[in-house]
C-alpha positions in Angstrom: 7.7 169.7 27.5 9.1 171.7 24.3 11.3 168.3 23.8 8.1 165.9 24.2 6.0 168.0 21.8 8.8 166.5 18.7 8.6 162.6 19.6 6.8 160.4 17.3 4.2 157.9 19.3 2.5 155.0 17.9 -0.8 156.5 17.7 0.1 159.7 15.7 2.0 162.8 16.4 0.8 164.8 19.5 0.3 168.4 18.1 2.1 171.4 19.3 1.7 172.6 23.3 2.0 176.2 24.5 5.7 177.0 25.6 5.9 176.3 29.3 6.3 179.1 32.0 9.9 180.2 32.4 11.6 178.9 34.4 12.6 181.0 37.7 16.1 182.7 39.1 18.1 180.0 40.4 18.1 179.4 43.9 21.0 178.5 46.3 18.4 176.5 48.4 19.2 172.3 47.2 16.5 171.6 44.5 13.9 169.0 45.0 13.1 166.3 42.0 9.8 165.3 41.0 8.1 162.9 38.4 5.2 163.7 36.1 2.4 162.7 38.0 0.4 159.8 35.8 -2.6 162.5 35.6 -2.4 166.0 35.5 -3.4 167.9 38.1 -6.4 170.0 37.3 -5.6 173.3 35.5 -7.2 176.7 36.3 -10.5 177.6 35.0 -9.2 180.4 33.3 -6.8 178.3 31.5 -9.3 175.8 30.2 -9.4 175.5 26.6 -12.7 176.7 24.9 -13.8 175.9 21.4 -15.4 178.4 19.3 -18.0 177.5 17.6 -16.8 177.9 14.0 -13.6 175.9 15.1 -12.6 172.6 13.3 -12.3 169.9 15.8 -8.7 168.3 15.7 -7.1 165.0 17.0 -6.7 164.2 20.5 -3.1 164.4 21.6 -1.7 160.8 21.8 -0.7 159.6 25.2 2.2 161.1 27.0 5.0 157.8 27.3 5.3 157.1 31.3 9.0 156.4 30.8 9.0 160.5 29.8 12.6 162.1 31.3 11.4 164.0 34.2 11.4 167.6 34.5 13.3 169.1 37.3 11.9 171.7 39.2 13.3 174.4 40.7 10.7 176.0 43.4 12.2 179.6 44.9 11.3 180.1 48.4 11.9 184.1 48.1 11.1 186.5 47.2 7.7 185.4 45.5 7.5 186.6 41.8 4.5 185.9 39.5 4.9 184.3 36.3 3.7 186.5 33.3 0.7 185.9 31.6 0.9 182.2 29.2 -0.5 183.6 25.9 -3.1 182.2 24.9 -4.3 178.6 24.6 -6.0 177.2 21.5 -9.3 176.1 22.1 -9.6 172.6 22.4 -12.2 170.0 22.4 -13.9 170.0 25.0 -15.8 166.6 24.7 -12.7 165.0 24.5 -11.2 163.4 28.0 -7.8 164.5 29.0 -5.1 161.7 28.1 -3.3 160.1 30.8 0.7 160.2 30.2 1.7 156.5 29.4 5.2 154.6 30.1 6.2 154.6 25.9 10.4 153.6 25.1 12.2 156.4 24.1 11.6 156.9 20.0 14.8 155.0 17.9 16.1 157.1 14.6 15.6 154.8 11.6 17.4 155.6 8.6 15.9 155.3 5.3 17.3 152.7 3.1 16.2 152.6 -0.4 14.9 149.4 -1.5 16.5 147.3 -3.7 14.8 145.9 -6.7 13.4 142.1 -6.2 15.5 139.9 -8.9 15.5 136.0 -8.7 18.3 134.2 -8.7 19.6 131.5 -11.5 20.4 127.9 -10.5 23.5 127.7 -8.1 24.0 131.8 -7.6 23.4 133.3 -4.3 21.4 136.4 -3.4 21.5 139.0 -1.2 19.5 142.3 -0.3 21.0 145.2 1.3 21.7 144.3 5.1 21.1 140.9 4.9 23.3 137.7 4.4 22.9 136.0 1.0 21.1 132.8 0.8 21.6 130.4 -2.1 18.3 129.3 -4.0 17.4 125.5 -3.5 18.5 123.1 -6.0 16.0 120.2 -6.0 17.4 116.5 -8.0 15.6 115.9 -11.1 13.0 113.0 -10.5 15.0 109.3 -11.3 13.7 108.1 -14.7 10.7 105.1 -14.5 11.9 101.6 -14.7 11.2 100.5 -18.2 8.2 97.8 -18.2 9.6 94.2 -19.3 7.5 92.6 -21.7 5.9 89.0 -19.5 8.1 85.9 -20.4 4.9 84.2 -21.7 4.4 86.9 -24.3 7.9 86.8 -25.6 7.3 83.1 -25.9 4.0 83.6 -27.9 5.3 85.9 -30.1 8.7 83.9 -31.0 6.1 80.8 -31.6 4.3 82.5 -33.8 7.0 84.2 -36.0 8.7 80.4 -36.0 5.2 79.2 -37.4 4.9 82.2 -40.0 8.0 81.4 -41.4 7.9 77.9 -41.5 4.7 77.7 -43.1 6.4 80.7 -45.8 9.3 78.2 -46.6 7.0 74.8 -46.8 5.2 76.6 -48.8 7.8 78.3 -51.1 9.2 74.7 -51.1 6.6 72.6 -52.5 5.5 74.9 -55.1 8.7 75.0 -56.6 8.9 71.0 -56.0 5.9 70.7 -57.6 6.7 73.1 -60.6 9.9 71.2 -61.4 9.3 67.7 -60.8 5.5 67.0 -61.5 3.8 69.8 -63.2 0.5 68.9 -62.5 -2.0 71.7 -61.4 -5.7 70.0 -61.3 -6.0 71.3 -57.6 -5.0 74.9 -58.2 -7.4 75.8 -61.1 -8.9 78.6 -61.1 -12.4 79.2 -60.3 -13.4 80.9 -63.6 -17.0 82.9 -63.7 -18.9 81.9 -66.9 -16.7 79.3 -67.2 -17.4 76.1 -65.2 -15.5 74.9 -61.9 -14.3 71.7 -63.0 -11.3 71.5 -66.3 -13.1 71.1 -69.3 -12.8 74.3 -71.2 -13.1 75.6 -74.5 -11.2 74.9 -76.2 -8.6 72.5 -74.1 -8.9 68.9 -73.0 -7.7 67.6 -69.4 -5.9 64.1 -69.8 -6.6 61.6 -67.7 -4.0 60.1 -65.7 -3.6 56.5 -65.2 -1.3 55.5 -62.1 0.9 52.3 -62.4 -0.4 49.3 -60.0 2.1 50.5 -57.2 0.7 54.3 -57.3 -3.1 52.9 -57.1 -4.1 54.0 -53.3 -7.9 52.9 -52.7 -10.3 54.6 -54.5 -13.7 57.0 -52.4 -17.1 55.6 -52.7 -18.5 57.1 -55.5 -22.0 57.5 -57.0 -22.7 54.9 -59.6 -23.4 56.9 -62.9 -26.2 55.5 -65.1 -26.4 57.2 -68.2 -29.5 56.3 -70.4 -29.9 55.0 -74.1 -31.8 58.0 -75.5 -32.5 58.2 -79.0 -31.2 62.3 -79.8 -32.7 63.3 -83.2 -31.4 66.7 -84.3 -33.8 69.4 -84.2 -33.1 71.7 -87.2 -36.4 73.8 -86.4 -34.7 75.9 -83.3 -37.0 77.5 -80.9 -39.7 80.5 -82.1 -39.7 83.8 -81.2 -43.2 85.6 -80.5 -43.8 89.3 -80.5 -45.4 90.8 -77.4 -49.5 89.8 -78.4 -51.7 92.9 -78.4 -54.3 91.5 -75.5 -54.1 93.0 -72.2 -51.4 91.7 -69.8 -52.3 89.0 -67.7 -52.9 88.2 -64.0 -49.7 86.5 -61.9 -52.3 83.4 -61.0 -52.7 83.2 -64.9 -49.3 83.2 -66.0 -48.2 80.3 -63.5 -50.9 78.1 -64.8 -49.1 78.7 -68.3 -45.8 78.7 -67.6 -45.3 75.8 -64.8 -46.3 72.6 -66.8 -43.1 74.0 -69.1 -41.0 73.9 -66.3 -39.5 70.8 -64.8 -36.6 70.2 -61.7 -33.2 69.5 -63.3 -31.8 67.0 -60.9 -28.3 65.9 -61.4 -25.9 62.8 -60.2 -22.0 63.1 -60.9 -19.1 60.7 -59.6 -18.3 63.2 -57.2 -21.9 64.7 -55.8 -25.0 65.7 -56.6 -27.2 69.0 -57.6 -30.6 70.8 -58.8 -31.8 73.5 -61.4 -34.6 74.8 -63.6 -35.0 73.8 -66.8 -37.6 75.2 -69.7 -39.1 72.3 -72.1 -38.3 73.9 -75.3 -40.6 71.4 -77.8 -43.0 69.0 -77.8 -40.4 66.1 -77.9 -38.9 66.7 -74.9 -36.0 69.3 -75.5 -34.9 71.2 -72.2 -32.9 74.9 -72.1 -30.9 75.6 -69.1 -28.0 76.5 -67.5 -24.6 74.8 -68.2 -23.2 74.9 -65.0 -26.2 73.3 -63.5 -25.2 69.9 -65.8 -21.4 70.2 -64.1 -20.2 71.7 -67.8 -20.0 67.9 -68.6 -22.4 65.4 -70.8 -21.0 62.2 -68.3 -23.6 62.9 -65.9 -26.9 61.1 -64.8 -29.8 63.9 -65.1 -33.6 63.3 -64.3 -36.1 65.8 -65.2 -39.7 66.2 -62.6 -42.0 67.8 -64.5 -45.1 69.8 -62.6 -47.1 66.3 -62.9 -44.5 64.8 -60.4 -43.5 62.4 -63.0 -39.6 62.0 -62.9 -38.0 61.2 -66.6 -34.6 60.4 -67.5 -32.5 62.4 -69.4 -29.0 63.2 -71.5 -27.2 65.9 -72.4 -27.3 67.0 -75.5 -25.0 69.3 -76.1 -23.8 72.3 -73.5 -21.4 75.9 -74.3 -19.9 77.3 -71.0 -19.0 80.4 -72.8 -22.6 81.0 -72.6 -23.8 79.0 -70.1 -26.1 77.4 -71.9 -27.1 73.4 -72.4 -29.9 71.4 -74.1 -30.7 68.3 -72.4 -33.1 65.7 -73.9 -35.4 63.3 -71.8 -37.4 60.2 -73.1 -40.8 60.9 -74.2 -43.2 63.4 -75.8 -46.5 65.3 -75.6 -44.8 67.4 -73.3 -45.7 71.5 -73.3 -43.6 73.6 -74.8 -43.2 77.0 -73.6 -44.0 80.4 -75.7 -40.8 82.1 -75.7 -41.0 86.1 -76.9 -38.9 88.9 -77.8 -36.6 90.1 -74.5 -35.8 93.0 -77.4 -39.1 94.8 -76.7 -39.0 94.3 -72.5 -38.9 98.3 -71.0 -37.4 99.7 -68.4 -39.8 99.1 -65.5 -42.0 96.4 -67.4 -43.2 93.7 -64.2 -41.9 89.9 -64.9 -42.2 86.9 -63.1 -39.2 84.2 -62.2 -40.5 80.5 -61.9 -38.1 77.6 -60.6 -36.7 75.2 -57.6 -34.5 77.4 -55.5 -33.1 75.2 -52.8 -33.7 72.1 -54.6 -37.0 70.1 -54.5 -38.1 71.5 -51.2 -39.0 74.7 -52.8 -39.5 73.4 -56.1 -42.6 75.5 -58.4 -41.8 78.9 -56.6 -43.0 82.2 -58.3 -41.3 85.7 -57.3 -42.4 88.5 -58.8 -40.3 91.9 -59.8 -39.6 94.5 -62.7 -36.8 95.2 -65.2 -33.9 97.1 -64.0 -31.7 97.0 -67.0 -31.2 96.2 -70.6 -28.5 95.1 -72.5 -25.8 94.8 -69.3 -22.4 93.9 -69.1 -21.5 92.0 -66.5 -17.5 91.2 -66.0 -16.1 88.6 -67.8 -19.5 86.9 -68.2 -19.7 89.7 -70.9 -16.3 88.6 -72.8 -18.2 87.4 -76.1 -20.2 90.1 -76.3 -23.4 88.7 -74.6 -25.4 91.7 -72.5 -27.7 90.4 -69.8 -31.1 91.5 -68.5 -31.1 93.0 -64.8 -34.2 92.6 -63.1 -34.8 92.8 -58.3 -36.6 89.7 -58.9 -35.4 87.4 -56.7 -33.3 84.5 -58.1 -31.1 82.2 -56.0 -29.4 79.0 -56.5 -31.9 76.5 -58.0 -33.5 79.0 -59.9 -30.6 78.8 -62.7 -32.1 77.2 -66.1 -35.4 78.7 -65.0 -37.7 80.9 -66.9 -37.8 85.2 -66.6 -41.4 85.7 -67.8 -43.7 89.0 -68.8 -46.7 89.4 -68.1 -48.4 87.5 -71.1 -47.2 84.4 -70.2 -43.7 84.6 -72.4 -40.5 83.7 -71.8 -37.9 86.5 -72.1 -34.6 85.7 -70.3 -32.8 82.3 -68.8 -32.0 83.0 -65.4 -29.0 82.4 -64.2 -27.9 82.5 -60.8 -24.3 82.3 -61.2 -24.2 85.3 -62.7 -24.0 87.5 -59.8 -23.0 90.9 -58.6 -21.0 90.3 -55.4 -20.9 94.0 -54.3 -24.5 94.9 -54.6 -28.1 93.4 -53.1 -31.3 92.4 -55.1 -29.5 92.2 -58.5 -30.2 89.4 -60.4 -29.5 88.8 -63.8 -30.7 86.8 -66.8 -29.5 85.7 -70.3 -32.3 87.7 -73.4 -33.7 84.7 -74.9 -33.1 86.4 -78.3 -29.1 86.2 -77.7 -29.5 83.0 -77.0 -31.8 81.9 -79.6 -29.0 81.0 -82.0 -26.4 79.0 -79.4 -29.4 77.0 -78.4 -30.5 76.1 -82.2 -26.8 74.7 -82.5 -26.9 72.7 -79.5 -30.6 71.4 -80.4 -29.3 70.5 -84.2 -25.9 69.4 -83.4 -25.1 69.4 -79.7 -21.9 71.7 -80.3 -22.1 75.7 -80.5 -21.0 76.0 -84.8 -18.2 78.5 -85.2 -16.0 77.8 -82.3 -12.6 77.1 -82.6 -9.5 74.5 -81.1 -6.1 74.3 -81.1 -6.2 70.4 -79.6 -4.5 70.4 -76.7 -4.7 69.6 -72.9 -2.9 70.9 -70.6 -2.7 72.8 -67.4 -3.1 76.5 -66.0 0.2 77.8 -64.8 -0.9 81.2 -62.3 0.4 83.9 -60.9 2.1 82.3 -58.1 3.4 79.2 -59.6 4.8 81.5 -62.9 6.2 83.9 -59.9 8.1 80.7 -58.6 9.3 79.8 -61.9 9.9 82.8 -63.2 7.7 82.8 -66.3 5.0 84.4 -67.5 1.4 82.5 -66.2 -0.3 80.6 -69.3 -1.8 77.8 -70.1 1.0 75.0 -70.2 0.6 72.1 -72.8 0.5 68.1 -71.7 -0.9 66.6 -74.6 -1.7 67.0 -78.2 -4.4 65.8 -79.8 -3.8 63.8 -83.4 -4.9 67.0 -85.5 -3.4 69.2 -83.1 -1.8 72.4 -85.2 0.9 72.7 -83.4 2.1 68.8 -84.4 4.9 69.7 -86.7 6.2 72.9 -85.1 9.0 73.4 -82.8 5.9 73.2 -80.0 6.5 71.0 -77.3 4.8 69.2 -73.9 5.9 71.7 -70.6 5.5 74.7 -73.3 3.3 77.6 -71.8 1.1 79.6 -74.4 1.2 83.1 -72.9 0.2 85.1 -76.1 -1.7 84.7 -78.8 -1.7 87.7 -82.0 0.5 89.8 -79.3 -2.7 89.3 -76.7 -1.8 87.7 -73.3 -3.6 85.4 -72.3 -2.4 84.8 -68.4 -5.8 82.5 -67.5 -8.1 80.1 -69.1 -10.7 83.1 -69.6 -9.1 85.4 -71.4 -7.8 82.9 -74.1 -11.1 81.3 -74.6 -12.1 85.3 -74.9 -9.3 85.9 -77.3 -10.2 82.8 -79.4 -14.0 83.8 -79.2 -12.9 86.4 -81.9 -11.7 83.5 -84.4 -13.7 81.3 -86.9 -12.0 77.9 -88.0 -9.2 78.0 -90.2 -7.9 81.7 -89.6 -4.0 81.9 -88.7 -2.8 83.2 -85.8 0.6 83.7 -84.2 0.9 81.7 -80.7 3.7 83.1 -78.5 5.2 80.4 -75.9 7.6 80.2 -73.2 10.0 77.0 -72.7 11.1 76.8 -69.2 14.7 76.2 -68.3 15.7 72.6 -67.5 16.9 74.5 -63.8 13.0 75.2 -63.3 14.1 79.0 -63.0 13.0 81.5 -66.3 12.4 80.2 -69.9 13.1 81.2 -73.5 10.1 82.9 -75.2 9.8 82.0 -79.1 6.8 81.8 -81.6 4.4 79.7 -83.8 2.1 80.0 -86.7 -1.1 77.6 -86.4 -4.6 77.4 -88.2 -7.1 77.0 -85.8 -9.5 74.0 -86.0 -13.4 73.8 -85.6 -14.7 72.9 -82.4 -17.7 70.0 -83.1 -17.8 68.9 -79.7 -14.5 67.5 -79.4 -13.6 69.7 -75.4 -16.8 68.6 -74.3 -16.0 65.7 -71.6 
């Protein structure tokens, strides 16, 4: 029993048991084996455990294994002996049942290894832990790359189509530009759309020539609208229009001012070779004298106009005289008794002041329309409509296309400005913009007394506009290239010839048609100036740049077709 009190059990470790009895004398007699009995037999009452009161209660000792080595006996037959007194027992629980002795294997002897730290092994090395065999960490294949997507055949075909098309369309392009550079200079369809200057080629100061095609270059000619000018009888008017200070009554109502203004306000309707369009215009006297726009007249005198005044009456007319600088014109239709209008001074309109617009926007559908709005500004510059120094009014009334010519009116009944709807601001809304009547006062007197703007200069010539792109292709500078002189042409005389390109003038460029009509606005007649010119090589490719002194003539009329 000593050797079982030592042995581990998988329940805990069964404490301590009193020594056993000892053993007694050996016998001669043959000894008898015997197994632990699977319960104990019952032990004397004396020996029975008892548990103080004050005594801790311990753990029940674990089962005795069944597969326990069994304890030989010896039993002496003679002489009897007693055993001595056991010592004594430790009290035991006595709530707890006596375990039965169980069949446990006989306890193994493990050593104790000391662990080995975890580490993780690289790519392609192997591992191994005390007392085991090493095992080689898995070396998965890197995932095969994705197929690369082919682009769909139809899509390569669309694309090669289109880069075939670009590029033809480059070199056609390229090539009849320079074609047209070299071999026939002549730019009527590429000029530019100017902004107070009109669309069509007659410019202060130039001249377009007309061309006349030999029999075999005739091709049929477009229908066309028959032009019938009338034989008006134009007597000068040296008096000019009058200016009236703003009268000290009280203002008066918008029904009022329409009654006023609209019999001095007629439907501008014009016929050209090529089309047709409408305006306002403002009777200026009592003869029959009409102010308005110039581009509403086409820029040109060889038009057919008719004037519809508020009575529904339609009179023929002819233009007087016209300044695209400006864009002004006097027109003059058959007649009199008709009712002037009272024109006052735009110098004393405030910011804020409420004016009317009368005219015909959208033609004679709309014709006799009022709007109403105030003054947004005074004395504006607007672009290159500004170039001769002319400020405009800028008012939110609303003025559209057939309200050009038409009157800007305060509120007693006077005109103040000559609206012009051509003179636009493209990046903003409900601007409009009109010309102060008292900077126009003195173009209008010229054109009323002698149909031409006095003071205005020439250099009579024709020609063409050479732009960026076609002076790119030719390697020049753009300009305005020469094709014809006129008889007292300045430049008659000088080294100046036809295919020369003015592209200066007094060290200014002057790459369009607007800037050198600007540059020659700062000119009277007869003042010298120094013209700077390229001639391009015979190869079409660059030019030689020289210069020329000219006097300038006065322009009576002469540029206007």
């Amino acid at each position: 029993m000593t050797e079982m009190n030592h042995k581990e059990w998988e329940g805990g470790t069964v404490p301590p048991q009193p020594e056993p009895v000892p053993a007694a004398p050996e016998i001669t007699e043959p000894t008898q084996e015997f197994t632990v009995p699977e319960t104990a037999p019952d032990m004397p009452e004396a020996l029975q455990p008892t548990e103080p009161a004050d005594t801790p209660v311990t753990e029940p000792a674990p089962e005795i294994p069944a597969e326990a080595e069994p304890i030989a006996a010896e039993l002496p037959e003679e002489p009897a002996f007693s055993a001595p007194a056991a010592p004594p027992v430790p009290p035991q629980p006595t709530a707890q049942p006596p375990y039965p002795q169980m069949p446990y294997p006989a306890p193994q002897t493990v050593s104790y290894v000391r662990p080995v730290p975890y580490t993780v092994a690289e790519p392609g090395q192997t591992y191994a832990a005390p007392g085991y065999p090493p095992y080689a960490q898995a070396v998965y294949p890197a995932a095969p790359p994705e197929p690369k997507r082919k682009m769909a055949v139809g899509l390569k075909i669309l694309i090669i189509v289109m880069i075939v098309l670009f590029a033809g369309s480059v070199l056609g392009f390229t090539a009849y530009g320079i074609y047209a550079l070299v071999t026939n200079p002549t730019y009527d369809s590429v000029l530019p759309d100017t902004d107070y200057l009109p669309d069509d080629f007659d410019v202060l100061p130039f001249e377009e020539p007309e061309e006349i095609p030999s029999e075999d270059e005739k091709e049929p000619e477009p229908e066309q609208n028959t032009i019938v000018i009338p034989d008006i009888d134009v007597v000068p008017n040296t008096d000019g229009i009058q200016l009236h200070n703003v009268p000290a009554g009280p203002e008066m109502d918008i029904t009022d001012i329409y009654d006023k203004v609209m019999p001095s306000t007629v439907l501008v309707i014009v016929t050209a070779e090529t089309g047709s369009g409408t305006g306002t215009g403002i009777i200026a006297t009592e003869d029959g004298y009409v102010i308005t726009n110039s581009h509403v007249v086409l820029n040109s005198r060889n038009v057919q106009v008719e004037l519809k005044t508020s009575d529904g009456k339609l009179h023929p007319a002819v233009v007087v005289g016209f300044d695209k600088t400006t864009d002004l014109a006097v027109l003059k239709m058959e007649g009199s008794g008709f009712t002037p209008a009272e024109f006052g001074n735009s110098d004393a309109l405030r910011m804020g002041e409420w004016v009317v617009a009368i005219g015909n926007p959208g033609g004679e559908q709309f014709s006799g329309s009022i709007t109403r709005g105030i003054i947004s500004g005074l004395g504006r510059s607007v672009g290159s409509y500004s170039a001769n120094g002319m400020t405009y009014i800028q008012t939110d009334t609303a003025i559209n296309p057939g309200n050009s010519g038409g009157p800007l009116v305060n509120l007693h009944g006077q005109v103040v400005g000559i609206n012009s709807a051509k003179i636009v601001s493209d990046q903003y809304e409900g601007m409009g913009f009109a010309i102060p009547i008292t900077g126009a006062k003195s173009i209008v007197d010229d054109l009323l007394s002698g149909g031409y703007v006095q003071g205005r200069v020439r250099m009579g010539i024709r020609g063409y506009v050479i732009n960026e792109m076609q002076a790119a292709f030719a390697d020049v500078k753009p300009g305005f290239m020469i094709a014809e002189f006129d008889p007292d042409s300045p430049f008659l005389g000088t080294q100046v010839q036809v295919d020369d390109i003015i592209v200066a003038i007094d060290d200014m460029e002057t790459p369009s048609l607007e800037e050198l009509a600007n540059v020659l606005l700062n000119y009277e007649p007869g003042d010298t100036v120094t013209v700077t010119l390229i001639r391009p090589n015979e190869s079409g490719r660059g030019g030689e740049e020289f210069e020329v002194t000219i006097v300038l003539l006065e322009d009576k009329g002469e540029t206007q077709g």
